[in-house]
C-alpha positions, 0 to 999 in steps of 0.5 A: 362454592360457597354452598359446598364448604358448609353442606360438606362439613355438615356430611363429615361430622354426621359420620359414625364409624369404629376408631381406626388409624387415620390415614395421612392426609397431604392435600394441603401441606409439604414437610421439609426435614432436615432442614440445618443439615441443607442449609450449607450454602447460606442460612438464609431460609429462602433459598432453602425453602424455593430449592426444596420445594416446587411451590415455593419460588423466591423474591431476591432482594439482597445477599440475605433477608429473602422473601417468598410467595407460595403459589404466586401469593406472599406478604400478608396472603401467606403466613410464617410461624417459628415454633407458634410464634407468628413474625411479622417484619418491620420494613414496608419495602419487605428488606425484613421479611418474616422468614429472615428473622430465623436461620435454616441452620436453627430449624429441624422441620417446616411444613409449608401449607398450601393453601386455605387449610390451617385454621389455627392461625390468624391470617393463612389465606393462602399458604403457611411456613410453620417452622419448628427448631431445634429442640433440647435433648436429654443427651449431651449433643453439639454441633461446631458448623463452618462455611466459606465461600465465594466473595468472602463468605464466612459463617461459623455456627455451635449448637449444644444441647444437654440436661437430665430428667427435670430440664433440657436446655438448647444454646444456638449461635452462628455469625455470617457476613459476606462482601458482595457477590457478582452476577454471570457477567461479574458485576456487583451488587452495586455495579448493578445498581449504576446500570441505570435508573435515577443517578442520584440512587447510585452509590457513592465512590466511598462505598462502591466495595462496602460489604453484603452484611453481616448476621448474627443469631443467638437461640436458647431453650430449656425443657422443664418436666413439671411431671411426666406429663406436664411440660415447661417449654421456654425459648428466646431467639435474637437476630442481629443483622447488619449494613444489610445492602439491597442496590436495587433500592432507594435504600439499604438497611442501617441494621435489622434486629429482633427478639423472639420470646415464647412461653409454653406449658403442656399438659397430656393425659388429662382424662382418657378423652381428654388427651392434651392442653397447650397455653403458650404466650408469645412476643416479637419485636422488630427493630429496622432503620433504612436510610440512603447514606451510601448513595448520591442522594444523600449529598443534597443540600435539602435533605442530606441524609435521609432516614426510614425507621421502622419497628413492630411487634408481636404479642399472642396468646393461643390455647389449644385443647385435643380430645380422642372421642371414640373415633373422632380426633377433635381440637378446639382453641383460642387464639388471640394477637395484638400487633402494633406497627410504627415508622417515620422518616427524618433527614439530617436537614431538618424540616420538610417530612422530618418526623412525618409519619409513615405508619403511625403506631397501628394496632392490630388486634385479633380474637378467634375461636377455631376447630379442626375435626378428624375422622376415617372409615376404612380407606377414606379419611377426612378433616374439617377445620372451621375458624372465626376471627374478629379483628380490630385496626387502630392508628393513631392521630386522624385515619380512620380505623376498620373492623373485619370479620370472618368465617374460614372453613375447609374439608380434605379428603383422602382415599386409599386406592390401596397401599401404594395409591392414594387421590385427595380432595380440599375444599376452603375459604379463608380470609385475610385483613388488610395490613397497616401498610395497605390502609394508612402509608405515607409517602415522604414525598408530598405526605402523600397517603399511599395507602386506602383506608376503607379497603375490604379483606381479602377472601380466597377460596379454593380446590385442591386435587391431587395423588400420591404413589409410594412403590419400592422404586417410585413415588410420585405426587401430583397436585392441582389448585384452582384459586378464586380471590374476592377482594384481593389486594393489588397495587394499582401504579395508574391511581391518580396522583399517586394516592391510595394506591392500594385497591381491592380485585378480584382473581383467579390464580390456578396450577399443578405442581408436581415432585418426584423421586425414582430409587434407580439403584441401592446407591442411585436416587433421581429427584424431581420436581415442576411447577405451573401456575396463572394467574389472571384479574377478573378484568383489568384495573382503572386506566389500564389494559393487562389482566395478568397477575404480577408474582406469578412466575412460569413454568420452573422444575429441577432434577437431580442425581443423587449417588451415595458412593458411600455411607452418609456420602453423597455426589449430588448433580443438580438442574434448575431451570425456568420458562421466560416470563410471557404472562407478567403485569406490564401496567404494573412495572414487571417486565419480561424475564428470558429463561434460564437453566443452571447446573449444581454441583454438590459432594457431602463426604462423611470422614467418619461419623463425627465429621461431615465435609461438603464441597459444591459449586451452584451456577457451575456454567456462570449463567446471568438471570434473574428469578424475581420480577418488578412489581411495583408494591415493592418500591425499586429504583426506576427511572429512564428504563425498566425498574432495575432487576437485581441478577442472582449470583455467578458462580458460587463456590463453598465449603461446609465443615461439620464436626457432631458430638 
């Protein structure tokens, strides 16, 4: 495999032919649109992306701020960006995971890349979220968007956009909060949470009702055209989010908050070759304190209140340069980042770990150089993309810091069979570092050094197989991965005394995914989709026994009816359901999960052009499961049992109302 990248790079870019249309090539990502218009149940982009795309599965963690893995790799293995700018959360425990600092009511389109195949940004191993939101128009729009739901579910959002020839400018703003929601067997989030486990973990009397959260979200743009072909694009997006409850571990989330700011200039049509140049200056910042303030811990005499607080942030610069050389597309740029994480714990008693250091001030620092090349002869078109990353990681005080580099490359290929029939091929290699959590985390708990200081990044090459139709009444695509992972970083729960956790594996995860859609009727249109993976250690770890991968769900697919009784009105019936989990890591605290089916009811009405009303009802039948399983890199509350799972919500019912201009 590692022969094969090079030698097939070399054998595309030796290729001559006249310049044609390129063709498509999807092999190695999936387009989501009209994302705000979907986000109608919560802005909580998780739930969006695991519904909408068969790759995508979710990691339940609270009412919001959910996570996602792609293809059974999430964290640091996957990569999200909001409009070129790369987020990163502050919490350790991932109560702030990247995709929670942006509401799927602000975004427009994502593409999700699956796979090693996006050289243009830093760390995408083996998958990316690459969101773009909203942009201003010239014309004056604006949307007044209202929800409500069960357990007291309220959100209200505006958007209005506007401006002239010279500048655009795009104002956002939404607010959200809700009360807790109930499983299937009605018990709350924290009722839950008292099922079992450590006692002193469980809520106190005072807080057994106190709310879900609340969420608050500001975006704003403006567009200035310097000349008609140079741009100005400034954006600056807030979060804010609040009393944020996540039962199922040893603490909840004081608040989350954030601030994303980015600077861009455009430039197109330099020469006849030279066809664009894009500078853009980034920053993100990320605010989080955890502490355990609402639970039975927080009584004791020793420590009383105890408190984890976090912060990161995020600077880059990237320049970008595309040239048209005769039938070549061509793409070259720069891209360098610095990230600084720091975290330390206090209690309200002094002494003991106060002001222990978790993750002392580490900085992160990466420069890369990256290509992308396209080209078609005929029916047969093809990308290459290459990228060199050298990268730096400094803490503070006395750990020891590492150096890493890396060569990442891949080769799609696409071939039109004929109009209606395409097959595609992806080869690539690509790398990650490991992050300040992995190398230098602190315990409160003895101090003790949880993190491995002298781990290896992780490499994942990987094959992609695939096929598409597109008829008048049928499309179809289908796409096999076999991943191999050298390296890969794992948490080993049997390390002895619980230090340095963190080690390096090597793997294999492999599966097919499968989406769908059949045109029945002018008015009838049946959407499908299904997903498989495995995922196996090439032998198992140090003083254990199981070969399974954790965060590698079963076989899960969804079908839906869709019938549009009426312009842009829709009754929507939906099923999701999934295998029981029978290949899980024990040894690694996940544990069997029984499979589940739920039905999904949903009407959109359009009263009239201007006014949309939406009524539906998820977990019709109030079924009891869980979607997400109890790997131990994430810290749940555990004790004379299972670690505690966190049930999805019962029966959830809503409403959205949609007034444009």
């Amino acid at each position: 495999m590692k022969r094969i990248i090079p030698l097939s790079l070399i054998a595309v870019a030796s290729l001559y032919a006249a310049e044609v249309e390129l063709a498509p090539i999807s092999v190695e990502s999936t387009m989501l649109t009209e994302v705000s218009q979907k986000a109608q149940v919560s802005s909580d982009l998780a739930e969006t992306l695991s519904t909408e795309i068969p790759s995508i599965d979710m990691i339940r963690r609270s009412g919001i701020a959910n996570d996602v893995h792609i293809r059974g790799q999430k964290r640091d293995n996957i990569t999200v960006e909001v409009d070129g700018t790369k987020i990163f959360g502050a919490c350790p425990n991932r109560m702030d995971p990247p995709t929670s600092h942006i509401l799927a009511s602000q975004i427009n389109e994502i593409e999700v890349t699956e796979g090693p195949y996006d050289v243009e940004t830093f760390g995408t191993m083996s998958g990316g979220v690459r969101i773009t939101t909203k942009k201003p128009s010239k014309e004056l729009h604006g949307e007044v968007n209202m929800g409500f739901g069960s357990w007291n579910y309220t959100k209200i959002g505006a958007t209005v956009s506007g401006g002239n020839d010279t500048i655009r400018v795009l104002i956002s703003g939404s607010s959200e909060a809700s009360d807790q929601y109930e499983d299937g067997d009605g018990n709350t989030m924290v009722e839950q949470a008292a099922t079992g486990g450590d006692a002193t973990k469980h809520y106190l009397p005072a807080y057994e009702d106190v709310s879900s959260y609340t969420k608050k979200s500001l975006m704003a743009k403006a567009f200035v055209t310097v000349t008609d072909d140079q741009e100005l694009r400034l954006s600056y997006t807030q979060n804010k989010s609040d009393g944020v409850l996540y039962s199922n571990t040893p603490m909840d989330a004081v608040y989350d908050y954030s601030n994303i700011y980015s600077v861009e200039y455009d430039v197109k049509n330099l020469t006849d070759i030279y066809k664009n140049v894009n500078l853009q200056y980034y920053y993100s910042e990320v605010d989080h304190p955890m502490d355990n303030a609402y639970r039975k811990a927080s009584l004791s005499p020793v420590n009383g209140v105890v408190t984890h607080h976090l912060s990161t942030s995020m600077q880059g610069l990237k320049l970008k340069n595309n040239f048209n050389i005769e039938s070549y597309k061509l793409l070259v740029g720069l891209d360098g980042s610095k990230r600084i994480w720091d975290g330390a714990y206090s209690r309200t008693t002094g002494g003991g770990f106060d002001g222990l250091k978790s993750i002392n001030n580490v900085s992160t620092r990466n420069t890369a150089i990256f290509t992308k090349l396209e080209k078609s002869y005929g029916d047969l078109s093809f990308t290459m993309g290459a990228r060199y990353d050298s990268t730096d990681i400094d803490p503070s005080g006395t750990q020891e810091s590492n150096s890493y580099s890396a060569l990442n490359a891949n080769l799609l290929t696409s071939y039109n069979l004929d109009k209606e029939n395409k097959i595609f091929l992806g080869f690539g290699q690509a790398s990650r570092v490991p992050d300040p959590r992995e190398l230098y985390y602190k315990n409160k708990a003895g101090a003790k050094e949880v993190g491995t200081p002298d781990l290896d990044q992780t490499t994942n090459q990987e094959i992609d197989l695939g096929y598409e139709a597109s008829y008048d009444m049928f499309s179809m695509k289908v796409k096999g991965f076999y991943s191999m992972l050298t390296d890969y970083i794992y948490f080993n729960t049997s390390a002895v005394g619980g230090v340095h956790q963190f080690t390096n594996i090597d793997a294999t995860i492999y599966g097919a995914e499968l989406t769908a859609s059949v045109y029945a009727t002018d008015d009838i249109t049946i959407d499908m989709g299904v997903s498989y993976k495995r995922g196996e250690k090439d032998k198992a770890l140090d003083l254990q026994d199981d070969k399974d991968l954790a965060d590698i769900t079963p076989l899960r697919g969804n079908l839906a009816v869709n019938y549009e009784y009426m312009n842009n009105s829709i009754v929507t019936a939906e099923v999701q359901a999934s295998d029981k989990w029978s290949d899980f890591d024990e040894d690694n605290g996940e544990q069997e999960l029984d499979a589940w089916t739920v039905v999904n009811l949903k009407v959109k009405h359009a009263i009239n052009k201007n006014f949309d009303f939406t009524l539906g009802v998820n977990n019709l039948f109030d079924e009891t499961y869980a979607v997400s399983n109890t790997y131990a890199d994430l810290n749940l509350v555990a004790g004379g049992g299972d670690v505690l799972l966190l049930n999805e919500p019962g029966r959830y019912v809503y409403t959205n109302l949609a007034f444009k201009f």
